[in-house]
C-alpha positions as CSV (number, residue, x, y, z in Angstrom):
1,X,-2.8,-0.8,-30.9
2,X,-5.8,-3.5,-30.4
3,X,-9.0,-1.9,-29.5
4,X,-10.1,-2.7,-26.6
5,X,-12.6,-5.8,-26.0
6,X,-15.7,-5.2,-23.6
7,X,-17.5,-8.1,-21.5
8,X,-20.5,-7.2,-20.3
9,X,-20.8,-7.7,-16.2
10,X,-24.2,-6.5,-15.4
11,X,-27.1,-5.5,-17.9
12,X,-25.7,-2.4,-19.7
13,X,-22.3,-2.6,-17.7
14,X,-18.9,-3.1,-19.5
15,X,-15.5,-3.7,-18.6
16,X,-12.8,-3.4,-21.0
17,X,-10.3,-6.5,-21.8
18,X,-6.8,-6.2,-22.2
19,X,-5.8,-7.7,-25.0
20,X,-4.8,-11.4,-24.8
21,X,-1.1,-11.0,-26.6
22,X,-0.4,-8.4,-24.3
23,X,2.5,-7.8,-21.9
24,X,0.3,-6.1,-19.3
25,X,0.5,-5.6,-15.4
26,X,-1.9,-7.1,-12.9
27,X,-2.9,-4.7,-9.7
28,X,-4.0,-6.6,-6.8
29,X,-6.1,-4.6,-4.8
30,X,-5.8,-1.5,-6.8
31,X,-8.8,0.5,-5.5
32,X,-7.2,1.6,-2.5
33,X,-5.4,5.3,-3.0
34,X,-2.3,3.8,-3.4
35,X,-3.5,1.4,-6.0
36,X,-6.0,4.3,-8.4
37,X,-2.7,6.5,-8.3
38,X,-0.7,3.4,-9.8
39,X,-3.2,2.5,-12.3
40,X,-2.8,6.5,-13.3
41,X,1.0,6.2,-13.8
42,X,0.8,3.4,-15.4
43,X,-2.0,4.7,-18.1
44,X,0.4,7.6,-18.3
45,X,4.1,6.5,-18.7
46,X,3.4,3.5,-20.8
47,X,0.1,3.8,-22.4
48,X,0.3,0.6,-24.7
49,X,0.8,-1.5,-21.8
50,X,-2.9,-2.7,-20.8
51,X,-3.5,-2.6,-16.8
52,X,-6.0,-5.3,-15.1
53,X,-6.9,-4.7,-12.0
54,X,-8.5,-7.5,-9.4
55,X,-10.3,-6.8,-6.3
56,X,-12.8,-8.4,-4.1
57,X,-16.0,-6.8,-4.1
58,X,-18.6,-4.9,-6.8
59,X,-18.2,-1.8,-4.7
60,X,-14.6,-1.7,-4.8
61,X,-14.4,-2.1,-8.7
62,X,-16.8,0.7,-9.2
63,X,-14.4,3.4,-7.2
64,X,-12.1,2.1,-10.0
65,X,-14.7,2.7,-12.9
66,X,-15.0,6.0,-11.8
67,X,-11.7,7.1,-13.0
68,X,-11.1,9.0,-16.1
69,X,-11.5,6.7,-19.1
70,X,-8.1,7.3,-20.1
71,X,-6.9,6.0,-16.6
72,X,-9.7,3.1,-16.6
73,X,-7.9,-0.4,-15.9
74,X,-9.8,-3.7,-17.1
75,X,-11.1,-4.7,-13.8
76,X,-11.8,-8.1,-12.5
77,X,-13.8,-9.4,-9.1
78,X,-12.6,-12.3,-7.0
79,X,-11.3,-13.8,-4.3
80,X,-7.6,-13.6,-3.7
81,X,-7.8,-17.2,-2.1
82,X,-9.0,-18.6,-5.4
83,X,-5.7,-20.4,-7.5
84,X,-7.6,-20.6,-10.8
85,X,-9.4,-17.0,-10.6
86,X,-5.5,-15.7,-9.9
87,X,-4.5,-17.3,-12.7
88,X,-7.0,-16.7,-15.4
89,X,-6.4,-12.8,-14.0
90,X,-2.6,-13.3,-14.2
91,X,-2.8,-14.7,-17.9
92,X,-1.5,-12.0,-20.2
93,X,0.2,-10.2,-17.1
94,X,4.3,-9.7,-17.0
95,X,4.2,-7.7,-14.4
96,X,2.2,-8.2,-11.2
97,X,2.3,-5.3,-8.2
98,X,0.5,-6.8,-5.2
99,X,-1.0,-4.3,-2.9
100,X,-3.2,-6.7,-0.5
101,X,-2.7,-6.2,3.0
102,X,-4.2,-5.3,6.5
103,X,-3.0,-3.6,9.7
104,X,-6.1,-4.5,12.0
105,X,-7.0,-8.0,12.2
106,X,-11.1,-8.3,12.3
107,X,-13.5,-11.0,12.6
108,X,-13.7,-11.4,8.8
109,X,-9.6,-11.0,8.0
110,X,-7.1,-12.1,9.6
111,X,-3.2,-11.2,9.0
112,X,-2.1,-15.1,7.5
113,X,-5.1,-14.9,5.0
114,X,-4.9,-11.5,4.0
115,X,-0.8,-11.5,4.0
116,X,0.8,-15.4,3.6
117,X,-2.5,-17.4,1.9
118,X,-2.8,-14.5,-1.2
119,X,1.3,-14.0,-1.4
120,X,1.0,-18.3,-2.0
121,X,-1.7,-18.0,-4.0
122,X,-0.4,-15.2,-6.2
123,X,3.6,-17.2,-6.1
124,X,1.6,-20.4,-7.5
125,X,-0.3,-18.0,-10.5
126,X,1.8,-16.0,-11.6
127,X,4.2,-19.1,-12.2
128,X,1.4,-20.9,-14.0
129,X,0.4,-17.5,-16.1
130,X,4.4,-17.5,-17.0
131,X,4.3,-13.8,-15.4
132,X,8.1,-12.5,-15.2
133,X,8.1,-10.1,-12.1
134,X,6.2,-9.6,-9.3
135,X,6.3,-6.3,-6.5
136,X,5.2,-6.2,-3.2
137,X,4.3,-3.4,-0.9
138,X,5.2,-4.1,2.6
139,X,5.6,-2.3,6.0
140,X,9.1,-1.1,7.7
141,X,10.3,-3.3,10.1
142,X,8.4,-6.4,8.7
143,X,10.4,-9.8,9.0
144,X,9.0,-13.3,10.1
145,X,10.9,-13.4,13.8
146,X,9.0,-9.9,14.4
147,X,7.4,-10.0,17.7
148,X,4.4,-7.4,16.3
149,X,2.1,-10.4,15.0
150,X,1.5,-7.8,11.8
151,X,4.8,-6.9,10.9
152,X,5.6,-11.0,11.4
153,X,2.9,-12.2,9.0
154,X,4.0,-9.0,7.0
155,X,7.6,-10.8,6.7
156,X,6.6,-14.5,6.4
157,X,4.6,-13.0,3.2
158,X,7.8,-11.7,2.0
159,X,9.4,-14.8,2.2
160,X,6.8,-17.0,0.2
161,X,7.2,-14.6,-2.8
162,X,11.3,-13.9,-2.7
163,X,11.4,-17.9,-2.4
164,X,9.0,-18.7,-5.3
165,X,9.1,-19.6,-8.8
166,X,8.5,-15.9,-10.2
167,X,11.2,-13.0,-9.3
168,X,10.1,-10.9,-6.7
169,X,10.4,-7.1,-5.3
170,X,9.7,-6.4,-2.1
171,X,9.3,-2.3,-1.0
172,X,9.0,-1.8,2.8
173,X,7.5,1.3,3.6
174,X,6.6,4.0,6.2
175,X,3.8,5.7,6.7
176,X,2.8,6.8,2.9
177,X,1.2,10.7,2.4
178,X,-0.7,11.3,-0.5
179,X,-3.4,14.5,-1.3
180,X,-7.0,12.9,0.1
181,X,-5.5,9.8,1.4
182,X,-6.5,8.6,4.7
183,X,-3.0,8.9,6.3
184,X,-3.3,12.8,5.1
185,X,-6.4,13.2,6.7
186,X,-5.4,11.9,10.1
187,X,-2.5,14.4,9.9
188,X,-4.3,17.2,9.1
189,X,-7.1,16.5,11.6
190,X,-4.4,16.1,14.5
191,X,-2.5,19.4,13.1
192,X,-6.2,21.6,13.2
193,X,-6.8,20.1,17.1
194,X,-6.6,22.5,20.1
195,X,-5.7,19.9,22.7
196,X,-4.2,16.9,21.0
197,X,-3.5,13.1,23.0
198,X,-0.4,11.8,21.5
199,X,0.8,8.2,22.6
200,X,4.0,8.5,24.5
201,X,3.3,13.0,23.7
202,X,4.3,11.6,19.8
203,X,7.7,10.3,20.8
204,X,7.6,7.8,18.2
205,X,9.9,8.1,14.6
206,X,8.8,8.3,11.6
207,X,9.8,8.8,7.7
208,X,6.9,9.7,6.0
209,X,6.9,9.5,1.9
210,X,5.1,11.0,-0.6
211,X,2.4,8.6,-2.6
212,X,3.7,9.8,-5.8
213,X,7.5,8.1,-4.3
214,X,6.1,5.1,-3.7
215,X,4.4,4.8,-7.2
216,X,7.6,5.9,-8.9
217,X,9.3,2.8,-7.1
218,X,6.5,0.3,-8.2
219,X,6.8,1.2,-12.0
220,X,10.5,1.1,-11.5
221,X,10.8,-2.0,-9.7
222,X,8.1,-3.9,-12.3
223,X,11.1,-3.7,-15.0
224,X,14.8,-2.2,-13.7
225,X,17.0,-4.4,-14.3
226,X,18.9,-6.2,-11.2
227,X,16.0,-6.1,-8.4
228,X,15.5,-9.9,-8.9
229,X,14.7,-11.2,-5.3
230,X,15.6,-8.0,-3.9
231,X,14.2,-6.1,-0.5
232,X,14.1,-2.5,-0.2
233,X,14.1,-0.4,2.6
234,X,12.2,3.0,1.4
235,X,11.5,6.1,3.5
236,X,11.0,9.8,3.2
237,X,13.9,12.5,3.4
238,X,13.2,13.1,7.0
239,X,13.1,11.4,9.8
240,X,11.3,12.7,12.9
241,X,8.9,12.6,15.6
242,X,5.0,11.9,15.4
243,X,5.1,15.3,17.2
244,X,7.4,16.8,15.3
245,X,5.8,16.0,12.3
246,X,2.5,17.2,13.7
247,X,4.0,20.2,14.1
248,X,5.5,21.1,10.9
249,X,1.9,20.1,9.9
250,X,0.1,22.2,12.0
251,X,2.5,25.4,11.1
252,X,0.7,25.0,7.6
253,X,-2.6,25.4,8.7
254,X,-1.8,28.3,10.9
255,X,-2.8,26.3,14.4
256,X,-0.3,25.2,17.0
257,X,-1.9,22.0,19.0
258,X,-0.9,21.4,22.9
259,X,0.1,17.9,23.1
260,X,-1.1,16.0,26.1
261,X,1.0,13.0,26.5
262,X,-0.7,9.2,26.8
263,X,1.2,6.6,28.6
264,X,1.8,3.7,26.2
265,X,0.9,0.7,29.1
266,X,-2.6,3.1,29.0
267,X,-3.3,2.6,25.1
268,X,-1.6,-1.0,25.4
269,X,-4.3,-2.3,27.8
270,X,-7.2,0.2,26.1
271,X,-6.6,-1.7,22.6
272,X,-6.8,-5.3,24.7
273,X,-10.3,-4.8,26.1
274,X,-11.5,-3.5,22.8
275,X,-10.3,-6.3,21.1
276,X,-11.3,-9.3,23.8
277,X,-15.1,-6.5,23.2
278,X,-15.2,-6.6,19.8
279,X,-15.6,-8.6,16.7
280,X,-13.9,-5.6,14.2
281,X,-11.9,-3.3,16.7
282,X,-11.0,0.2,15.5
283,X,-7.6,-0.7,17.4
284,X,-5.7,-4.2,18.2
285,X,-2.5,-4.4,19.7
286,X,-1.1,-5.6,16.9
287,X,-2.1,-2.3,14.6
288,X,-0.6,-0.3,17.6
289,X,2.4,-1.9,17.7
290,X,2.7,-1.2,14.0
291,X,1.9,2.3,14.4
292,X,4.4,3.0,17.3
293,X,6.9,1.2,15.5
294,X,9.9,3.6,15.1
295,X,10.6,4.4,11.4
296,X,14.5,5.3,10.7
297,X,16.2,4.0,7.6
298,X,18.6,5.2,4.7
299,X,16.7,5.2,1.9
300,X,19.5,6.0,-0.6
301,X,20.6,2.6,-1.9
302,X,16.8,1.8,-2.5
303,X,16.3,5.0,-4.4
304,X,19.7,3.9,-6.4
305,X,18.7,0.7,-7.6
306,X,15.5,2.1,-8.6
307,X,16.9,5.3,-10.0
308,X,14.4,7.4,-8.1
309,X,14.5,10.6,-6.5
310,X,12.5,11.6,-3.4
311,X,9.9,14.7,-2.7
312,X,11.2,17.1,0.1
313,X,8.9,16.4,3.1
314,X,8.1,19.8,3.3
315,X,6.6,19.7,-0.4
316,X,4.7,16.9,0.3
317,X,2.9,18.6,3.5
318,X,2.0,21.3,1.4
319,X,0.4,19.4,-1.1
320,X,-1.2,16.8,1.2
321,X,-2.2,19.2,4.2
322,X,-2.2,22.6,2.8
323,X,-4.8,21.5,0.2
324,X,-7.3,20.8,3.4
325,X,-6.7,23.5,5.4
């Protein structure tokens, strides 16, 4: 295999290249947890396929320098809005997984920039870059009539990419539980409380799945054959309550939480005022909405066409929350 190439970013700071006759795979937003456990896979499954990964900011690409140099993508900076820095990134690039997206709107990043500008920005690259596939991680529920403004921008994204030039994959997905991953954290944290608010006293569904799922349906979906233009409902084995799940959590950890129930209409009017109050709320309607949003699908014909097989949920609360008790 080519060695790889180094440009030099800063004074005494390289990045390796992939090299330019290479069938490699472009990672949009790849420093999130989601995105360093993809570049991992990758780097381990099919180590002669190069991995490039783009994100937006000098402190972002150095959480992805700091992975084993074995793992190490080629990593490029820019902005997602930028056709031409796409492109150039997207040159050499077969497959392209795009992982950008938001939950919280803020005064700096707003749902049809973050979600529908980058999805027509990436369609219009990866066309000129001749790329063959492209995967997209979205939310369950998503679809452009939703009345959650999220889920809706979530969905109208979907639809630029299935309706481009460039075959696309779309994976919808729960609430996604990985060792260290912010989602695990939250868990863990409400499982360890003595008294513990829950919206609605955790009424809402959910179908949490294992990172390492998810990852295994991104590497599938980048080359099975059949998936062309195809939208896939994923979930976890289990479906169950917020509280439920809080529970099973909370059994690992040796606690046992009381739940004090919130109204919804309470949190509802608490996330208005903090958003009319604030220029980057910690909660908007819109991200509550999304997070009360009940979870219940079948996830087998996904997990068929992309020849996966899921992780008990109990396995995965034992890796994620055990592993911080």
């Amino acid at each position: 295999m080519e060695p790889p190439r180094l440009a030099e970013v800063k004074p005494g700071r390289y990045r390796r290249l992939m090299p330019e006759s290479s069938a490699g795979i472009l990672v949009t937003g790849a420093n999130g947890h989601l995105g360093r456990r993809l570049v991992a896979r990758l780097a381990e499954r099919e180590p002669g396929r190069p991995v490039r990964a783009v994100v937006r900011s000098e402190r972002a690409a150095e959480m992805l320098e700091a992975l084993p140099e074995e793992e190490r993508p080629e990593i490029q900076i820019l902005d997602y809005s930028d056709l031409a820095a796409m492109e150039s990134a997207a040159k050499g690039c077969s497959g392209i997984v795009h992982l950008v997206g938001i939950i919280a709107e803020s005064a700096s990043s707003r749902y049809r920039a973050a979600h529908e500008d980058t999805c027509t920005v990436l369609a219009s690259a990866a066309a000129n870059a001749g790329a063959e596939r492209i995967v997209y991680m979205s939310i369950l529920g998503s679809h452009p009539g939703a009345a959650n403004a999220c889920l809706a921008s979530k969905g109208r994204a979907e639809r630029i990419l299935l309706e481009g030039p460039v075959p696309a994959v779309i994976l919808r997905v729960p609430m996604v539980l990985g060792k260290g991953d912010i989602a695990s954290k939250a868990l863990a944290g409400q499982a360890r409380a003595g008294v513990l608010p829950l919206i609605r006293g955790g009424a809402t569904l959910q179908q949490p799945i294992d990172a390492g799922d998810v990852v295994d349906a991104i590497v599938a979906a980048l080359s099975r054959p059949g998936l062309e233009n195809a939208g896939l409902d994923l979930g976890g084995t289990e479906c169950l309550t917020h509280r439920a799940l809080v529970e099973r959590a909370a059994r690992l950890l040796g606690r046992r939480p009381t739940v004090v129930p919130i109204p919804l209409f309470a949190m509802r009017a608490f996330a208005a005022v903090i958003a009319r109050l604030s220029a980057n709320p910690p909660i908007t309607p819109a991200m509550l909405g999304v997070l009360q949003h009940d979870d219940q699908v079948d996830p087998s014909e996904a997990c068929a066409r992309l020849g996966i097989e899921l992780t008990p949920l109990d396995e995965t609360l034992r890796r994620c929350i055990g592993a911080v008790a």
